[in-house]
C-alpha positions as CSV (number, residue, x, y, z in Angstrom):
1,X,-53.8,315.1,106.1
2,X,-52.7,318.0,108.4
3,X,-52.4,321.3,108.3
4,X,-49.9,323.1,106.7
5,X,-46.9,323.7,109.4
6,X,-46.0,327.2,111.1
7,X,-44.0,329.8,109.4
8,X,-40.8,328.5,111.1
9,X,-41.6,324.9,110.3
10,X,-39.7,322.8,108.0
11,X,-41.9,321.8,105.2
12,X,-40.2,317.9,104.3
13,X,-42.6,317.4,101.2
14,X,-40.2,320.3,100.0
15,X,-37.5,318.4,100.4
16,X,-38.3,315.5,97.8
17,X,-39.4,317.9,95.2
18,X,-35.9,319.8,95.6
19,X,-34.0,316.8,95.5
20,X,-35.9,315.1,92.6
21,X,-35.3,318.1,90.7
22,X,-31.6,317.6,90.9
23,X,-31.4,314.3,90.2
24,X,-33.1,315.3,86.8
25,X,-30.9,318.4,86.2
26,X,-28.1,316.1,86.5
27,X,-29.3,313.3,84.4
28,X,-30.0,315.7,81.8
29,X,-26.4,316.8,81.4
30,X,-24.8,313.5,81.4
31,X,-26.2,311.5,77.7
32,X,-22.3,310.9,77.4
33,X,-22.7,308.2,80.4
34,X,-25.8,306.6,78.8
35,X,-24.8,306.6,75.2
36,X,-27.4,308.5,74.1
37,X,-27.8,311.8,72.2
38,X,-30.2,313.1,74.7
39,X,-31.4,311.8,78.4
40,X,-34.4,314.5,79.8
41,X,-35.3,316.4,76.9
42,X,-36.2,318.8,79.2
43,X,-35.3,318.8,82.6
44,X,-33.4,322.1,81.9
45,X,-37.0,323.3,83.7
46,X,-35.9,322.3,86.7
47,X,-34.0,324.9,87.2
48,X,-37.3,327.1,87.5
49,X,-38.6,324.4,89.5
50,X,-36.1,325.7,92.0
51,X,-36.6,329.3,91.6
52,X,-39.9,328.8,92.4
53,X,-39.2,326.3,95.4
54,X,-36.9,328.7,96.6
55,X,-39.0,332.0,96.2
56,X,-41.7,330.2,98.6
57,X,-39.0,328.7,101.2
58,X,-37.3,332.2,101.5
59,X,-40.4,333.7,101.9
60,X,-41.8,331.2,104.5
61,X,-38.0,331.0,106.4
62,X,-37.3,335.0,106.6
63,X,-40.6,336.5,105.7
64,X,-42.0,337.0,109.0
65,X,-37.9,337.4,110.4
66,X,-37.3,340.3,108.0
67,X,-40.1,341.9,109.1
68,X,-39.6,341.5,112.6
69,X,-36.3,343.5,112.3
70,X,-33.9,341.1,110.7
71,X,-31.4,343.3,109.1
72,X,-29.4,343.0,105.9
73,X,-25.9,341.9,106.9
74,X,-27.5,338.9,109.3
75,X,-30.3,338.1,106.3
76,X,-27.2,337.9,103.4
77,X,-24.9,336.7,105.7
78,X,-26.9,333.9,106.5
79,X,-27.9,332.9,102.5
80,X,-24.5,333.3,101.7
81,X,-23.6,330.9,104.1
82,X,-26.1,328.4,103.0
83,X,-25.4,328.8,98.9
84,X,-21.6,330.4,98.5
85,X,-19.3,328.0,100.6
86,X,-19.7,324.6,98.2
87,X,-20.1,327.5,95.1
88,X,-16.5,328.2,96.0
89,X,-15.1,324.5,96.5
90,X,-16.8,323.3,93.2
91,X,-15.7,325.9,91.5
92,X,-11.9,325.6,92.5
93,X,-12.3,321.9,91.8
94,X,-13.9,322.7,88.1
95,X,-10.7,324.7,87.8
96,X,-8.2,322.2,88.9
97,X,-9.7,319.6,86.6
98,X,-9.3,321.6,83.8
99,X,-5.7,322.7,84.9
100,X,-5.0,318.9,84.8
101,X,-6.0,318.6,81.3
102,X,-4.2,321.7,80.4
103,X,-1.4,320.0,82.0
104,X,-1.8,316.8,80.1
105,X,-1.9,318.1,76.8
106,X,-6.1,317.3,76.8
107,X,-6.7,320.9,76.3
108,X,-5.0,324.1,75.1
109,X,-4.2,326.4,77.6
110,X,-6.0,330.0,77.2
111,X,-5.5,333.2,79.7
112,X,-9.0,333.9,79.2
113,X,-10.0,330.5,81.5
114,X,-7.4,331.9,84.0
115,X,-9.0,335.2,84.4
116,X,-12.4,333.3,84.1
117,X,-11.8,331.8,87.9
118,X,-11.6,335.3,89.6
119,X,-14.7,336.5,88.0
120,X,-16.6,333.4,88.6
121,X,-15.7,333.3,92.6
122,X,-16.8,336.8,92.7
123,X,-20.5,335.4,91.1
124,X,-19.7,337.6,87.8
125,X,-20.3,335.9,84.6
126,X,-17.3,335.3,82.3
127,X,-16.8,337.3,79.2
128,X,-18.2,335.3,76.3
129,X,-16.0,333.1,74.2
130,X,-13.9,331.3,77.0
131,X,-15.7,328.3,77.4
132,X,-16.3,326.4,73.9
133,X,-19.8,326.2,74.6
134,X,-20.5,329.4,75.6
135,X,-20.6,328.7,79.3
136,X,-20.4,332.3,81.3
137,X,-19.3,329.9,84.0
138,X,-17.1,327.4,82.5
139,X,-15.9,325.4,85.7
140,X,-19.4,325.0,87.3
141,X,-21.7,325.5,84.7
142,X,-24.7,325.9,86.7
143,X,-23.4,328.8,88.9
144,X,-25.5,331.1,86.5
145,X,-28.7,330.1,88.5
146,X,-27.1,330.8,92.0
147,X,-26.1,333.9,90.8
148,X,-29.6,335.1,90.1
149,X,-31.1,333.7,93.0
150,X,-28.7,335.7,94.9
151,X,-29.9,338.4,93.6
152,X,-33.5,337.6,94.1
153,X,-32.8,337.6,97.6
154,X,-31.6,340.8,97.7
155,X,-34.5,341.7,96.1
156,X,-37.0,340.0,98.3
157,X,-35.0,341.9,101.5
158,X,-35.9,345.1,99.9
159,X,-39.6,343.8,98.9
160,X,-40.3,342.5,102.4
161,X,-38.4,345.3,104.3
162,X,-40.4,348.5,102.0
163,X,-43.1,347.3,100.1
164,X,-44.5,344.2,101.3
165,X,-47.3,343.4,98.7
166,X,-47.2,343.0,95.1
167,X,-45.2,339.8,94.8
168,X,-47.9,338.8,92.5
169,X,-47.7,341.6,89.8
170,X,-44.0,341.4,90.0
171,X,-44.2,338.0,89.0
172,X,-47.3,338.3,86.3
173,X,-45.4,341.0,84.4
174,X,-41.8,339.1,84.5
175,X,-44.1,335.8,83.1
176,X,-45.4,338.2,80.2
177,X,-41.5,339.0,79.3
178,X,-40.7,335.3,79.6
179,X,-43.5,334.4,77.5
180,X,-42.3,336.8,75.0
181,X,-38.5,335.6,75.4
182,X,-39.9,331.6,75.2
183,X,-41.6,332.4,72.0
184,X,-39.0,334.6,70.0
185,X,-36.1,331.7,71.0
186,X,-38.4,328.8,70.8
187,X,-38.3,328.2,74.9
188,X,-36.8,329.1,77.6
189,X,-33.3,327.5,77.9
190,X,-30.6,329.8,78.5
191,X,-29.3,331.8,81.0
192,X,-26.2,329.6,81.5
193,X,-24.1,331.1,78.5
194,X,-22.8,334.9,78.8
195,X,-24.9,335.6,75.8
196,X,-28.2,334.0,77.3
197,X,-27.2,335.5,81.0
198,X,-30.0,338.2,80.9
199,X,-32.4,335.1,80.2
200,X,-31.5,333.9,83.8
201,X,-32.7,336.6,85.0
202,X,-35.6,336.8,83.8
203,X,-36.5,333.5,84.4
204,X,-35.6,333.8,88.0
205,X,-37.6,337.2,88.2
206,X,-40.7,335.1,87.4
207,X,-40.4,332.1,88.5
208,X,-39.0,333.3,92.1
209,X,-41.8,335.9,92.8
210,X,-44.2,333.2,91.6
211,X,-42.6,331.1,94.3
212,X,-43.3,334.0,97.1
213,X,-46.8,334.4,95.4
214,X,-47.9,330.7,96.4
215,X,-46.3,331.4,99.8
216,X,-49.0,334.0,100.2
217,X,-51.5,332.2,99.1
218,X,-51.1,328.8,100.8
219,X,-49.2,330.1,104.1
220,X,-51.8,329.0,107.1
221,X,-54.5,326.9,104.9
222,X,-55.6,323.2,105.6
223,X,-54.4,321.0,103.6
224,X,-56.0,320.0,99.9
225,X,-58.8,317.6,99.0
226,X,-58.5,315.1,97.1
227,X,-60.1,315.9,94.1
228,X,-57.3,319.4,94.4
229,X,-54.8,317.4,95.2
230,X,-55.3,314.7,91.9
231,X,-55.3,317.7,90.1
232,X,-51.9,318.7,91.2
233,X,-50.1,315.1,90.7
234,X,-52.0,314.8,87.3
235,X,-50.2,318.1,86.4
236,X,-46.6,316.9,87.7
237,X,-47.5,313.9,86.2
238,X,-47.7,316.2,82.5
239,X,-44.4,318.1,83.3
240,X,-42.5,315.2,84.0
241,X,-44.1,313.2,80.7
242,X,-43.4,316.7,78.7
243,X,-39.7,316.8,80.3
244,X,-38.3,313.3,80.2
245,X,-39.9,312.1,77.3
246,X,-41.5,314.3,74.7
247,X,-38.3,315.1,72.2
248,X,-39.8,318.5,71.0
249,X,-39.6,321.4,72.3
250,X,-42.8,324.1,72.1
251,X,-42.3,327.3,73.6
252,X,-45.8,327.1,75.6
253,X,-44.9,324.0,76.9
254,X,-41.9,325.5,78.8
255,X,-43.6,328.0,79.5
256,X,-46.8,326.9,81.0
257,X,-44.9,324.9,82.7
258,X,-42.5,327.9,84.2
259,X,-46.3,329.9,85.2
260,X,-48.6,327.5,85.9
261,X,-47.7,323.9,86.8
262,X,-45.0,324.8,89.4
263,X,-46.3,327.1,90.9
264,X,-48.9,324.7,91.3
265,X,-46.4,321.7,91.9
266,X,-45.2,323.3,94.8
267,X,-48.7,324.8,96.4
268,X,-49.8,320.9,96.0
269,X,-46.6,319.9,98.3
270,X,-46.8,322.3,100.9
271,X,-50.3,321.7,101.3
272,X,-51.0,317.8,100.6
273,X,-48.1,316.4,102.9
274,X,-48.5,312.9,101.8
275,X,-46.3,310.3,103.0
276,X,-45.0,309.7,99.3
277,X,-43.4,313.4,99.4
278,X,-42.8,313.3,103.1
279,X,-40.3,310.1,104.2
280,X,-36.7,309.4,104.8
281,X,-35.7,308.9,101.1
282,X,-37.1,312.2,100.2
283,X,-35.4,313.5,103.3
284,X,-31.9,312.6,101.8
285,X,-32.3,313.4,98.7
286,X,-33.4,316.8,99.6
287,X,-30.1,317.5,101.8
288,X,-28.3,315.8,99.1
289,X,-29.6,318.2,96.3
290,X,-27.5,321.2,96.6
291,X,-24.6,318.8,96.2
292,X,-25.6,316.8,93.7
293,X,-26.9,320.3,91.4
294,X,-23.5,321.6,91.5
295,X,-20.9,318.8,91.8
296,X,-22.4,316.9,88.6
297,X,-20.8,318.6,86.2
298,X,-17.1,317.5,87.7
299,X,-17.9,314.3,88.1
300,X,-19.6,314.1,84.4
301,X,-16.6,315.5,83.2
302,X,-13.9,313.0,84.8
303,X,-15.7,310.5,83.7
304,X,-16.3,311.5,79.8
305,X,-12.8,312.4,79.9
306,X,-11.9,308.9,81.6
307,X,-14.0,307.1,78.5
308,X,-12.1,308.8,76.0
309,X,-9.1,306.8,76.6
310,X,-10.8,303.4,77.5
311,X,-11.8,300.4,75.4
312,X,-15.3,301.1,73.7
313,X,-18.4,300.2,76.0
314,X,-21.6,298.1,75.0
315,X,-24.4,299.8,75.1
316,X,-26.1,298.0,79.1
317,X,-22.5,298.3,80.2
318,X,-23.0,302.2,79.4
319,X,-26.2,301.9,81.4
320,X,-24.8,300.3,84.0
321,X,-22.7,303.3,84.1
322,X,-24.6,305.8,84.3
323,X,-27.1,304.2,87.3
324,X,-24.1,303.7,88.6
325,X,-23.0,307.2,88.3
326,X,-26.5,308.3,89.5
327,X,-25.8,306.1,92.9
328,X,-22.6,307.4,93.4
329,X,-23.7,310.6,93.0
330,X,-26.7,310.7,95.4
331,X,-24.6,309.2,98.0
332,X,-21.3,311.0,97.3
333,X,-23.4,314.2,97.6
334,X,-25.4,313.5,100.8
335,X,-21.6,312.7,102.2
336,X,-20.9,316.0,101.3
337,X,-23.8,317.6,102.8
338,X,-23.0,316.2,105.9
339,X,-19.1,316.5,105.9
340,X,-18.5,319.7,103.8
341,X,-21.7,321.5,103.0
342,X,-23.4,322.1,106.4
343,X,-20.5,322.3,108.5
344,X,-18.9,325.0,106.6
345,X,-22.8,326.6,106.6
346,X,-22.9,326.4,110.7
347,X,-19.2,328.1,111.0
348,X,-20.3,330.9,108.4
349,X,-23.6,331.7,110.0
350,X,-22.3,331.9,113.3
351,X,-22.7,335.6,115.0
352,X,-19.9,335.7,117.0
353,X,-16.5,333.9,116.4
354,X,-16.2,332.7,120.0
355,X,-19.5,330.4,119.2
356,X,-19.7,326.8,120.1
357,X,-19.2,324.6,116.9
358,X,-20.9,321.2,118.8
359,X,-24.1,324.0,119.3
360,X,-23.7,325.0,115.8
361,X,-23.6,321.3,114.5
362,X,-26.6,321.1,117.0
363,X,-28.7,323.3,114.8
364,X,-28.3,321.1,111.4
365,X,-31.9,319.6,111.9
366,X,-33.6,323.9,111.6
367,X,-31.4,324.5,108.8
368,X,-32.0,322.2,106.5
369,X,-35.1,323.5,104.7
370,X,-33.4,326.8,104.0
């Protein structure tokens, strides 16, 4: 075991959580591939997961940077960079798919999809009703959770900039309101219809400042015992039993799971640094995630639309799709990363136009984690 790395240090056990949290997101949304009714029952929490992963890697990437003097425009300039540039692409290609099935007599044409795309590439929600499920972002559905952590980094700016303490009762009172939310709906899914949107919020608000919260806490200490860090992989061990494979849903469950065990999931991996979290594969799927989280949905949909007109499947040729599909994915998206994804992040976080690309391209390896 060793100690946990330097504020500027990239934390790699970080980078298998993110990734396997993904790979479950995406899983999740694709029963059509496997045949089934229903894949993760839950892995809709991983989208918390990530808020709080990403409340404790803004805070130990720009924390110290902020305060330093880091102004606005370089600190949003350089998290748009990292999170808007592949937002944009997938959301154009969401588009053009459904143009093509407009254009193919798959679907109806409606002007409210059409004025859907400007609103959506501005990160605004679309009106409720365009999408048949609801979806305030029809072409990439997940776009919602960007959104909100967009404007938890705004948020975190301010914090770090003005205030500076408090992260904790920020995120205990936004918990309370969640626990109230989870209870009155029966958990906390939502947040990716325009009717749910507020719901996002909210769960971004506490999962996010729970995320800055363990920062706080963890940034600087040795790493866990044992007997601490048992404790933690029993408790992944309950989320991931509770999320892949328990069909029910109890609002405490989702819940618990939102305040307690990931905050605690994520503590446990910046601190325990074991070679299971910390190796190559985890390494690729964590550049891989952001790719994988929002070019799923496309690639769900071409296919489910591709099965529609072919012969019926058997039920192990449907699950040789879907690993299949997973496969493809993971290495279709880690392509991406490396081809699409971080170069167009290096060009947008340059400071000055007349900047060397190859030195940008250079810097690949320190940007990874953030």
């Amino acid at each position: 075991m060793s100690k946990s790395p330097t504020p500027s240090g990239e934390i790699r056990s970080l980078n298998t959580v993110r990734g396997v949290a993904a790979l479950m997101v995406a899983v999740y949304h694709a029963p059509v591939l496997f045949a089934v009714s229903r894949t993760l029952p839950h892995a809709y929490l991983a989208v918390d997961l990530f808020f709080v992963l990403s409340g404790f890697v803004i805070a130990h990437a720009y924390g110290e940077r902020i305060a330093g003097g880091m102004g606005a425009e370089r600190f949003f300039q350089l998290r748009l960079a990292r999170l808007y540039p592949l937002l944009f692409l997938a959301t154009l290609a969401g588009f053009a798919f459904w143009a093509l099935k407009v254009a193919t007599g798959r679907v109806d044409f409606d002007l409210a999809s059409m004025v859907a795309l400007p609103l959506n590439l501005m990160l605004l929600p679309a009106r409720s009703g365009v999408a048949a499920d609801g979806a305030a972002y029809p072409f990439v559905v997940q776009s919602w959770s960007i959104v909100w952590e967009v404007a938890m980094c705004l948020a975190f700016f301010a914090w770090t900039k003005w205030i500076k303490s408090g992260a904790w009762m920020i995120a205990a009172v936004a918990a309370v309101g969640l626990a109230f939310v989870a209870h009155a709906r029966g958990g906390i899914d939502g947040g990716w219809t325009g009717a749910s949107f507020w719901v996002g919020g909210l769960r971004a608000l506490s999962a996010f400042w729970a995320g800055v919260t363990v920062h706080q806490l963890v940034s600087g200490k040795a790493a866990i015992n044992r007997r601490a860090g048992l404790g933690v992989l029993a408790m992944a061990a309950g989320v991931l039993v509770y999320a892949c494979g328990i069909g029910r849903t109890w609002w405490l469950a989702d819940f618990a799971c939102v305040a307690v065990a990931f905050p605690a999931i994520i503590a446990g991996a910046a601190l325990t640094r074991h070679r299971l979290l910390e190796n190559r594969l985890g390494d690729r799927l964590g550049e891989a995630s952001y790719s994988v989280y929002l070019l799923h949905g496309l690639t769900i949909d071409v296919l489910a639309t591709a099965l529609k007109a072919a012969p019926r499947l058997s039920g192990p040729a449907h699950l040789a799709l879907g690993a299949g599909w997973v496969g493809v994915l993971v290495g279709g998206s880690w392509v991406c990363w490396k081809l699409v994804e971080t170069p167009l992040r290096v060009f947008f976080s340059r400071t000055s136009p007349n900047r060397d690309w190859r030195f940008g391209v250079a810097r690949v390896e320190s940007l990874r984690a953030v």
